[in-house]
N, CA and C of each residue as an Amber inpcrd file, in Angstrom:
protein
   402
   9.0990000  -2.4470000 -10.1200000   9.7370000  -2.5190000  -8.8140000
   9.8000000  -1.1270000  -8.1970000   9.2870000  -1.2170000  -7.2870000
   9.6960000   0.0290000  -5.8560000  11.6560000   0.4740000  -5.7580000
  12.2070000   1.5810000  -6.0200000  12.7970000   1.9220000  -5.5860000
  12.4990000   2.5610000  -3.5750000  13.5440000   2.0030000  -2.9360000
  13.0980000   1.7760000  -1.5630000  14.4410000   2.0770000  -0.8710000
  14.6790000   3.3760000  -0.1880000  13.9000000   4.1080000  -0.0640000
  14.3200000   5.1960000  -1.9190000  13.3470000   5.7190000  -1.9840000
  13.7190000   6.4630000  -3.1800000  12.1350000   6.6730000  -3.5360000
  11.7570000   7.1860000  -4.8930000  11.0090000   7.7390000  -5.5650000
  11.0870000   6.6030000  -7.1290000   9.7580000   6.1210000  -7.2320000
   9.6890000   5.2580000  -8.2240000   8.6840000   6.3470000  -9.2770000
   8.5130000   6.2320000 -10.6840000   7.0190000   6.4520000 -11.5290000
   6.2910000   5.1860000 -12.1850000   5.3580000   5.1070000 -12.0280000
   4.7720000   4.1090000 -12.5800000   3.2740000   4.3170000 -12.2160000
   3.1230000   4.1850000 -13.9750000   1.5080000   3.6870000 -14.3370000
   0.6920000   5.1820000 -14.0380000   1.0370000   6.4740000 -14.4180000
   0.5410000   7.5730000 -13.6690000   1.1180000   7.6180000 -12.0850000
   1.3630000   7.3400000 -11.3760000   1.6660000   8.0450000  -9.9310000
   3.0550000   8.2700000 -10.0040000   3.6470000   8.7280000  -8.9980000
   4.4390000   8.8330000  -8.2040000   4.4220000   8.2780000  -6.8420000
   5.7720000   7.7940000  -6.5230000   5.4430000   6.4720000  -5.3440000
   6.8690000   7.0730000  -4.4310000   6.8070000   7.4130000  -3.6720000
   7.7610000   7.3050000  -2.3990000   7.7160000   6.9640000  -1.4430000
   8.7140000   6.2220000  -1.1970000   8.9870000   5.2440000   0.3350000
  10.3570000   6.1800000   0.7700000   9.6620000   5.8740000   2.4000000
  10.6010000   6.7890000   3.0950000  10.8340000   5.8790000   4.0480000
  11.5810000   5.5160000   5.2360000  11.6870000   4.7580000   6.6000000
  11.1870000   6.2940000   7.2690000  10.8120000   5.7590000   8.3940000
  10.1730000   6.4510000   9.1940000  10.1920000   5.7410000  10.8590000
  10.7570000   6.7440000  12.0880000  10.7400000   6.0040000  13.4100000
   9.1620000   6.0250000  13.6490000   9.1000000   4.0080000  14.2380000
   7.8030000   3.5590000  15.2650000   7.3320000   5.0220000  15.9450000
   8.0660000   5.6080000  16.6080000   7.3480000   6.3900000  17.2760000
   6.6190000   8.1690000  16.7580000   7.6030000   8.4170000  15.6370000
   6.8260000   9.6540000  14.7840000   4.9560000   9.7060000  14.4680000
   4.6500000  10.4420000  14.7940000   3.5160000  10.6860000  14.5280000
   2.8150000   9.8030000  13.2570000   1.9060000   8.5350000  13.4380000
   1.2710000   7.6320000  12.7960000   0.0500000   8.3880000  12.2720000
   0.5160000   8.2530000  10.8120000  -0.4900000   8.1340000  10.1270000
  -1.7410000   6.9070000   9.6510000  -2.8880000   7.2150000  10.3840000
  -3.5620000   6.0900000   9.9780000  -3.9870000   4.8360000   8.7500000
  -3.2450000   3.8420000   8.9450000  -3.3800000   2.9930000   7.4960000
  -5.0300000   1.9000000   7.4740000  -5.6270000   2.5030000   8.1010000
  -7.1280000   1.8730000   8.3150000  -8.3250000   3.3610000   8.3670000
  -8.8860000   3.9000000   7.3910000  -7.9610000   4.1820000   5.6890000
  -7.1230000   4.7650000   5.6750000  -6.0890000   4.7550000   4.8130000
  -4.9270000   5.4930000   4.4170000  -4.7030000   6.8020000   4.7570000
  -4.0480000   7.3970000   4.5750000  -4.7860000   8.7660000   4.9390000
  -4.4450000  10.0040000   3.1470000  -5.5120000  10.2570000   3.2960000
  -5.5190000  10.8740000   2.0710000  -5.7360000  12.7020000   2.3550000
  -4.6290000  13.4650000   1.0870000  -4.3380000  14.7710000   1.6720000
  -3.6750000  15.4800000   0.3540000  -3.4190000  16.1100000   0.4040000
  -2.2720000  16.9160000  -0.8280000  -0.9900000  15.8220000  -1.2440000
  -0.5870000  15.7220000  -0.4800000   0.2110000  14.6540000  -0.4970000
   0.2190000  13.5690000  -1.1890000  -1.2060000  13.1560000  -1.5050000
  -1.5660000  11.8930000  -1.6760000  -2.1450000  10.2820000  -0.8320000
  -1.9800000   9.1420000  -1.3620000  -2.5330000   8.1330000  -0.0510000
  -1.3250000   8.1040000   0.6730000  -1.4980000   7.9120000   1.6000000
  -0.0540000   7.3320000   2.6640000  -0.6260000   6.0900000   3.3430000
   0.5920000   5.2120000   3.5570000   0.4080000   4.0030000   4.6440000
   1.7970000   3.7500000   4.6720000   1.6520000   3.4870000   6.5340000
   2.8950000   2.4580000   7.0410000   2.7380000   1.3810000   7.2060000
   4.0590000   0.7230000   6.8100000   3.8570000  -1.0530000   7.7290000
   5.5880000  -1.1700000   7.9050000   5.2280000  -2.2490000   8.5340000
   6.4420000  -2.9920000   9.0440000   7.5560000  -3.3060000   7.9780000
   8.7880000  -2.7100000   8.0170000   9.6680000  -2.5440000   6.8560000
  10.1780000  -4.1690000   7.0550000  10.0470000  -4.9040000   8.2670000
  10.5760000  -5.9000000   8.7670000   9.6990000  -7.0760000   7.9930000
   8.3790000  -6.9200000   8.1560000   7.7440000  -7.7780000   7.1360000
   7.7680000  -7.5580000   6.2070000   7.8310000  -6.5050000   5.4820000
   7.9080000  -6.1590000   3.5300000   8.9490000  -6.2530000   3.1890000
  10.2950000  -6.3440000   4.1420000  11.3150000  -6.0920000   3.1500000
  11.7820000  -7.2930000   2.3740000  12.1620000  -6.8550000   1.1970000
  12.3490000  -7.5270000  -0.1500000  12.0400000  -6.4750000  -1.1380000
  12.0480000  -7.3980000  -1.9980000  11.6800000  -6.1580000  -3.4570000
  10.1810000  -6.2900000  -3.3940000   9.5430000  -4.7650000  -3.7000000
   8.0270000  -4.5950000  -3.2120000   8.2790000  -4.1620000  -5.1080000
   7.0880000  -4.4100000  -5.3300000   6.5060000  -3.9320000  -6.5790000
   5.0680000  -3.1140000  -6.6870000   4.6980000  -2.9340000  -8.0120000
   3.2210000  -2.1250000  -7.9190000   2.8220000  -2.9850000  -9.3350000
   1.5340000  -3.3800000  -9.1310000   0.7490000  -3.8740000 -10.4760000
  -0.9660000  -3.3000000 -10.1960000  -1.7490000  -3.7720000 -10.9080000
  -3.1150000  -4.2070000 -10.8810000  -3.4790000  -5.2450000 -10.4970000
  -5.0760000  -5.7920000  -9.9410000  -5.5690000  -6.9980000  -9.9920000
  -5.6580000  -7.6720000 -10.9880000  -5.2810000  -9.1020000 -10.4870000
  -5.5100000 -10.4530000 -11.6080000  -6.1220000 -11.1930000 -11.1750000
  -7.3080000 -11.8930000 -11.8400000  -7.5420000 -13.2120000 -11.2470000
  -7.5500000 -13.8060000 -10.3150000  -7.9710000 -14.3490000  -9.2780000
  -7.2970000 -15.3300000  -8.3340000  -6.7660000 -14.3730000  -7.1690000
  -6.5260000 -12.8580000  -7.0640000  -5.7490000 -12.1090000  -6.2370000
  -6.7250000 -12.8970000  -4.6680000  -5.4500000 -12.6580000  -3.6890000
  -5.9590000 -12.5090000  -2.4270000  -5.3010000 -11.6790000  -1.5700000
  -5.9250000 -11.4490000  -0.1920000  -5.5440000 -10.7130000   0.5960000
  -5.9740000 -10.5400000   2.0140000  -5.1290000 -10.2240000   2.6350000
  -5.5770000 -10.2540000   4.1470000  -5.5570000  -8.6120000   5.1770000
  -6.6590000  -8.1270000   4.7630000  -7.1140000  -6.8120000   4.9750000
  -6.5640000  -6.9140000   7.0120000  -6.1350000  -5.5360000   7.3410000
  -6.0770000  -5.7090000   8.1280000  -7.2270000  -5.5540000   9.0360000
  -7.2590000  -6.5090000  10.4970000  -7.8420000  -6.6480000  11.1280000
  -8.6810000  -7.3310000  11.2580000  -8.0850000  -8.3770000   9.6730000
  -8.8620000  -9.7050000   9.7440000  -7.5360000 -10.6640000   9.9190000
  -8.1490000 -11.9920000  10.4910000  -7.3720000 -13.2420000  10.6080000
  -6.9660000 -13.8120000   9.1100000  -7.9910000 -14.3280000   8.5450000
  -7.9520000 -15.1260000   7.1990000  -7.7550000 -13.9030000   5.9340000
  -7.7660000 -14.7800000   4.6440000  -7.6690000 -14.1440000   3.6820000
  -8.6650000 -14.2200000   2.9510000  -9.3190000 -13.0910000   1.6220000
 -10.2630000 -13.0700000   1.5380000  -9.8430000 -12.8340000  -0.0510000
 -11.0080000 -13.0040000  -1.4160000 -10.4480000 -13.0890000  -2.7840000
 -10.2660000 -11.1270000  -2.4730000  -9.4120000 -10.9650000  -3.4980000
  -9.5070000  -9.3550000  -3.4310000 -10.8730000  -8.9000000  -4.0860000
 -11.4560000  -9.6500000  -5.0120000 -12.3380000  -9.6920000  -6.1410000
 -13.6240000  -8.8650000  -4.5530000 -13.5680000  -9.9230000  -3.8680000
 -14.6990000  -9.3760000  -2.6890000 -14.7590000  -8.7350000  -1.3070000
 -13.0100000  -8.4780000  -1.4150000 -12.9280000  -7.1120000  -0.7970000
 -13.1890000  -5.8410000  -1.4020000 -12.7370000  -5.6220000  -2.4870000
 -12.9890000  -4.5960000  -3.1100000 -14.6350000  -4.4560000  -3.2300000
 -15.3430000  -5.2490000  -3.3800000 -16.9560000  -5.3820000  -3.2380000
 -17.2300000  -4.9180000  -1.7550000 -16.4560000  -5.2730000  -0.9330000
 -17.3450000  -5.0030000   0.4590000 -16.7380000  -3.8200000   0.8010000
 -15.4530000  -3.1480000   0.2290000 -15.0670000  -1.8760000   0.3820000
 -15.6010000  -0.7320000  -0.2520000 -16.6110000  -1.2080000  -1.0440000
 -17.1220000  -0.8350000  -2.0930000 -16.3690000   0.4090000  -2.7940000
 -15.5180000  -0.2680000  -3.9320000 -14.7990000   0.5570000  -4.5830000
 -15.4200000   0.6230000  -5.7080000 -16.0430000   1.4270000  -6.5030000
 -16.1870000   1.5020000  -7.5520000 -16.0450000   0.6250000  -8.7610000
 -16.8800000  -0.2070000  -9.2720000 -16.2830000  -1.1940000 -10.2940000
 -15.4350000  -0.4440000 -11.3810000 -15.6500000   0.4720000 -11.7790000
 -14.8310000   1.2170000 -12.9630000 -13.7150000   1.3990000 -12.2270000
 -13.3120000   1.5930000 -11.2070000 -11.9490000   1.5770000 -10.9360000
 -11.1560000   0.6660000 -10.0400000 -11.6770000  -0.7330000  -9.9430000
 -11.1650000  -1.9880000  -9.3750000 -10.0460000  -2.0150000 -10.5550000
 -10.2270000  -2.1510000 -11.5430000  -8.5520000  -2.4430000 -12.6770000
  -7.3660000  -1.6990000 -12.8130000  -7.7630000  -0.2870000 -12.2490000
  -6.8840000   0.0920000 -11.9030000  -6.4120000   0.7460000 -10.5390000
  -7.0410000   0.1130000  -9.6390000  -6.0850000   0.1620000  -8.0820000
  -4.9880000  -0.3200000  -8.2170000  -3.7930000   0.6610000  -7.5760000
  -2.4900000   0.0530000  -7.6790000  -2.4750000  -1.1970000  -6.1060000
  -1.8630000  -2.2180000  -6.3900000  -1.2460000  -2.8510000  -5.1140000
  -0.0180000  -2.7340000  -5.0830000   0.3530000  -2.4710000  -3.9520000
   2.1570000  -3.0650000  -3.7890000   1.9040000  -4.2380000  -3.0430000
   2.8090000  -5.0620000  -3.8890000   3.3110000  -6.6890000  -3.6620000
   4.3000000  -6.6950000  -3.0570000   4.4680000  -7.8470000  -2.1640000
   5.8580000  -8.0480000  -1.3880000   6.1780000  -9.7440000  -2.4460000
   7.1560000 -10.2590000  -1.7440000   6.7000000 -11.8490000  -2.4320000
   6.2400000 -12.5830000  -1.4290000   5.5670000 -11.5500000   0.0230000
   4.1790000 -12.3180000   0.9120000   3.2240000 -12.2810000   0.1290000
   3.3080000 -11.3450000  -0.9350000   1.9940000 -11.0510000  -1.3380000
   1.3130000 -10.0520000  -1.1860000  -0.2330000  -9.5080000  -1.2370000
  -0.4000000  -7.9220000  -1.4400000  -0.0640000  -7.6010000  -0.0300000
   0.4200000  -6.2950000   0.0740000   1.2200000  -5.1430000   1.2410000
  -0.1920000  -4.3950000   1.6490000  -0.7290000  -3.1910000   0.4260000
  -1.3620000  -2.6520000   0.4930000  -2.4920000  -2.3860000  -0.7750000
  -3.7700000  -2.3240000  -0.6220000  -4.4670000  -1.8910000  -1.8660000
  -4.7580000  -0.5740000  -1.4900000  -3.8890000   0.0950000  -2.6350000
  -3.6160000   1.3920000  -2.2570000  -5.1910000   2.3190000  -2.0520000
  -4.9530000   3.1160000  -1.3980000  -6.7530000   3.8460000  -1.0730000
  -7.0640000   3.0020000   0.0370000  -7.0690000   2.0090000  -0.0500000
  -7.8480000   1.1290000   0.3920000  -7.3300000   0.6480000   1.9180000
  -6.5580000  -0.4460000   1.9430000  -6.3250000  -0.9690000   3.2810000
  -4.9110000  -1.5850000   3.1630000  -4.2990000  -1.9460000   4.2200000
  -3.0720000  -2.9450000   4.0420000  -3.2240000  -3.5010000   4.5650000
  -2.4580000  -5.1430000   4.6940000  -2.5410000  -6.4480000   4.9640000
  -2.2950000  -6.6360000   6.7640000  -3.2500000  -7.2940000   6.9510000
  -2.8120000  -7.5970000   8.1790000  -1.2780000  -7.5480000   8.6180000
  -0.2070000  -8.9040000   8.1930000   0.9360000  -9.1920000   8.1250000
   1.7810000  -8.5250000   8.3240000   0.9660000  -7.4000000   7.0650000
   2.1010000  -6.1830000   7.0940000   2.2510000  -5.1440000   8.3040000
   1.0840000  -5.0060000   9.0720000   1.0190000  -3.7270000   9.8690000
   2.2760000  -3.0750000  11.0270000   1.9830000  -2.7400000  11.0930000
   3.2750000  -1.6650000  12.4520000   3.2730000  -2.2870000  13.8060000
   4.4850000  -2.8210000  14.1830000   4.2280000  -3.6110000  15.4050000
   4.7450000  -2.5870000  16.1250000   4.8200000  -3.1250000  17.8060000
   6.0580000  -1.5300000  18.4480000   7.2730000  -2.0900000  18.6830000
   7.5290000  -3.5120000  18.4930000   8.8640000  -3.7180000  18.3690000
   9.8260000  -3.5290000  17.1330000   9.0740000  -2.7680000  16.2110000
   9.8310000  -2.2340000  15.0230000  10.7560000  -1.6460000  15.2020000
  11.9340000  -1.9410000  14.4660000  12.8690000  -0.6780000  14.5910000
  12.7800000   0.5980000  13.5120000  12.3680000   0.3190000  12.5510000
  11.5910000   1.1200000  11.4550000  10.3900000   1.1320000  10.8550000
   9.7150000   1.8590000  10.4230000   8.7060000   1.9080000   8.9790000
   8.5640000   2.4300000   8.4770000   7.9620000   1.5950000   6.9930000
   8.5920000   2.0380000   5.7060000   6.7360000   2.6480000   5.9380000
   6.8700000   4.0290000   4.9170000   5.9270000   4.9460000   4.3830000
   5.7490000   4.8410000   3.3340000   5.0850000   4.6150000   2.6000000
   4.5600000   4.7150000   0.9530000   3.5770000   5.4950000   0.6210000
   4.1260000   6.6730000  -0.2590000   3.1360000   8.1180000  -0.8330000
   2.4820000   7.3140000  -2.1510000   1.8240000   7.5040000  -2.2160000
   1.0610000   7.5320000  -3.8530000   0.6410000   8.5360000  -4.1080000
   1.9170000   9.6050000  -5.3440000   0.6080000  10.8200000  -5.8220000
   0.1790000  10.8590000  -7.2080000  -1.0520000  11.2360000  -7.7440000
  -1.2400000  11.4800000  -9.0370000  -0.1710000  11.8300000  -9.7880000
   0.7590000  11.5320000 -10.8530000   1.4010000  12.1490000 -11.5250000
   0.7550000  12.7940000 -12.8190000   0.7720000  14.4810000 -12.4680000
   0.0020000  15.0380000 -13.5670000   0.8140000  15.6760000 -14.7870000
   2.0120000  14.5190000 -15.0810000   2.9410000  15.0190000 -15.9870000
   3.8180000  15.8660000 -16.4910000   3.4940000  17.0420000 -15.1270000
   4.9500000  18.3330000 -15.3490000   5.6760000  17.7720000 -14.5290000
   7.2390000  18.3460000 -14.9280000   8.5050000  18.2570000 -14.3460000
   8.4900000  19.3080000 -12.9420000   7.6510000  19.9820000 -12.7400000
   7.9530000  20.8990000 -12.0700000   7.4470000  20.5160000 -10.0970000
């Protein structure tokens, strides 16, 4: 589970969610935007909120990339995103209980995206955790 807002560890990264105002300077989540920092993406705290989690792909995953209508297996998004097969098992997703939010690197869900009638959004860092405290 996502501590939200807060700082979670899991599975190697480091994960922080922050709220963030609609109108602050948008970082692009069509791709993520990747930096020192790590991946970043916003979405709609209004559609995710609940308890968000982080796993791997299973089986059967689906998802609705944004800027599509329908949903598609993740198995062949990740093919047409062309991610690397050696590292499809371990892309993190965060889950809502809509279902996938974001495949991290990668894209987030339609559903989820940033409307302008938001009153907030939530930010999610993913950084390498390279095991010092410091």
């Amino acid at each position: 589970k996502l501590t939200v807002p807060g700082e979670t560890q899991a599975s190697g990264w480091r994960i922080t969610a922050t709220f963030v105002e609609p109108d602050s300077p948008i970082v692009s989540d069509h791709p993520p935007a990747h930096g020192p920092e790590g991946l970043r993406a916003r979405m709609s705290y209004e559609s995710v909120a609940g308890t968000l989690s982080v796993r791997t792909r299973r089986p059967g995953d689906r998802f609705q990339p944004l800027g599509m209508t329908g949903h598609k297996k993740l198995q062949d998004f990740m093919v047409d995103a062309k991610v690397p097969r050696r590292w499809r098992d371990r892309v993190p997703l965060v889950l809502s209980p809509m279902g996938i939010v974001w495949v991290v690197g990668w894209r987030t869900a339609q559903w989820a995206r940033g409307r302008e009638d938001d009153s907030q959004l939530l930010e999610l860092a993913f950084v390498k955790d390279d095991g010092s405290d410091s």
